[in-house]
C-alpha positions in Angstrom: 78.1 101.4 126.2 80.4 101.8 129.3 78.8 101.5 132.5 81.0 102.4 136.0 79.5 101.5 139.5 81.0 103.5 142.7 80.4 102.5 145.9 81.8 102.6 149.3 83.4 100.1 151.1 81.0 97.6 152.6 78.4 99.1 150.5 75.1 96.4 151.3 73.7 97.0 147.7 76.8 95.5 145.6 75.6 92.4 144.8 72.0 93.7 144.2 73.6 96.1 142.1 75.3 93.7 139.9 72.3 91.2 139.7 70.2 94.4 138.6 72.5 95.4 135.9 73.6 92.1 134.4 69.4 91.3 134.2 68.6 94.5 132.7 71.4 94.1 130.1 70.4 90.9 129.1 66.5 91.2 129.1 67.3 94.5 126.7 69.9 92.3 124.7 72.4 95.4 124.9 76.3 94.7 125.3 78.3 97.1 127.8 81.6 97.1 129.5 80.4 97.6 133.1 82.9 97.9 135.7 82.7 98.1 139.8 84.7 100.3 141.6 85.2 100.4 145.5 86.2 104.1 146.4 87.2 105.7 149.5 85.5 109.0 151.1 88.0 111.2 149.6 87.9 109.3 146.0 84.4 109.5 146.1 84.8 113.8 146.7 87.4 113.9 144.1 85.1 112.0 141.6 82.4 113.9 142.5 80.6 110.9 143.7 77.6 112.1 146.2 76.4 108.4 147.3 76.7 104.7 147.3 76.6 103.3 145.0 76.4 106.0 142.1 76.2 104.7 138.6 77.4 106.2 135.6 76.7 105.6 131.7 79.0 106.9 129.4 80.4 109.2 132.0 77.2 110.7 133.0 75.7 110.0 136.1 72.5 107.4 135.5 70.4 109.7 138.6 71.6 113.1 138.3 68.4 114.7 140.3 68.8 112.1 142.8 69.4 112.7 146.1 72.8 112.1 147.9 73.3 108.9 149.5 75.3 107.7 152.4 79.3 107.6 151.5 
């Protein structure tokens, strides 16, 4: 499983973020290569990231029907 985080800079729910996945991963016993990423405004357009932080799974976005968040 490959698991890529986006988020702005200064994003205030990094470390939350990380302390989420790595508890979920390990209560579930699942193995992934997860990655963080820090993008800029126009990254985050070009990636077609619509808020901070937006998570994907095997490319996909984890909340698709979600509604944008602040970039």
């Amino acid at each position: 499983m490959k698991i890529e985080c986006f988020m702005s800079e200064g994003c205030g729910s990094y470390h939350q973020l990380r302390e989420n996945i790595n508890k979920a991963l390990s209560e579930q016993g699942v193995q992934a290569d997860v990655s963080y990423h820090t993008v800029s405004y126009d990254e985050a357009m070009q990636l077609g990231i619509k808020g901070s932080p937006t998570i994907r799974i095997n490319g996909k976005d984890f909340d698709e029907g979600g509604s944008p968040g602040m970039l």
